[in-house]
N, C-alpha and C positions, 0 to 999 in steps of 0.2 A: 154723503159726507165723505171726506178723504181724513183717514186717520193714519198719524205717523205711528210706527210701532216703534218697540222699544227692546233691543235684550233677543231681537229674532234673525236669522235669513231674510224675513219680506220686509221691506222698509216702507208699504205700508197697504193701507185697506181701503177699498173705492166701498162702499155699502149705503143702500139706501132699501127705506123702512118707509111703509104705509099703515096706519093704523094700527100699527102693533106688530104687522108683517113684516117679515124680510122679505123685499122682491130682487133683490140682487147682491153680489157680494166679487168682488174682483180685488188677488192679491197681489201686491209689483214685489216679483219678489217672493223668493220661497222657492220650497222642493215644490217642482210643478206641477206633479200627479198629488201630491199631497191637496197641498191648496186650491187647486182645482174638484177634487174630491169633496173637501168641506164647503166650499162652497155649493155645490150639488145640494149637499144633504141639507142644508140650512134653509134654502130658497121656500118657500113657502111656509116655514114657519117660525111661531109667535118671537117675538127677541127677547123676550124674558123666558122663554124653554130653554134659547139656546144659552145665552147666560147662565141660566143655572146646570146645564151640562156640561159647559167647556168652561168655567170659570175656575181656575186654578190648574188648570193640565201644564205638568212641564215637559219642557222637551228633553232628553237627557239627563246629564244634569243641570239645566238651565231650570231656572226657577218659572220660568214663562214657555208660551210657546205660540205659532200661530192661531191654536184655535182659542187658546189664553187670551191671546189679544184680541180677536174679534170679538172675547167677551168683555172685554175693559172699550172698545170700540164702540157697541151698544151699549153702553154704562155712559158711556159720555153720551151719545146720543140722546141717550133718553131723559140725562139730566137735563141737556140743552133748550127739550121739548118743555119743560117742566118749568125753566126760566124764562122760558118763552110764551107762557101761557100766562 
C-alpha cells in the first residue's frame, strides 16, 4: 500500500504486510539515513509491535514523525484488511 503522510519531510510510505508481517517498507521522502534505518529495523516484524512502538513518536516539536506515521500507515492497513474480510 502507498500511504500519504501528513505533518512530516517524507510525503509518503510504499509498505507492504504479509500475515501480520512487515516484508518491506520504502519512504519518498525524509532524512535518508533515518528512514532508511527504520525501515531495516521494522522488516520482518509483526505490524502490531511496530505500532505499538513508534506510535506517537514526534519529531521535534512536530506532533508526528516518520516512524509516527508508519504507525498510523499500518493502522490503516490493517483496518482496510478488517473491511475487507
Amino acid at each position: 500500500m502507498v500511504y500519504k503522510t501528513k505533518g512530516t519531510c517524507s510525503q509518503a510510505i510504499n509498505v507492504e504486510v504479509e500475515d501480520g508481517i512487515i516484508t518491506s517498507v520504502q519512504f519518498v521522502g525524509g532524512c535518508a539515513g533515518n528512514t532508511a534505518g527504520i525501515a531495516k529495523l521494522v522488516v520482518g516484524m509483526k505490524a502490531d509491535d511496530v505500532i505499538s512502538r513508534l506510535e506517537g513518536t514526534p519529531c521535534g516539536t512536530r506532533p508526528t514523525s516518520c516512524p509516527d506515521q508508519l504507525a498510523k500507515a499500518l493502522k490503516q492497513f490493517k483496518a482496510g484488511q478488517t473491511a475487507n474480510a
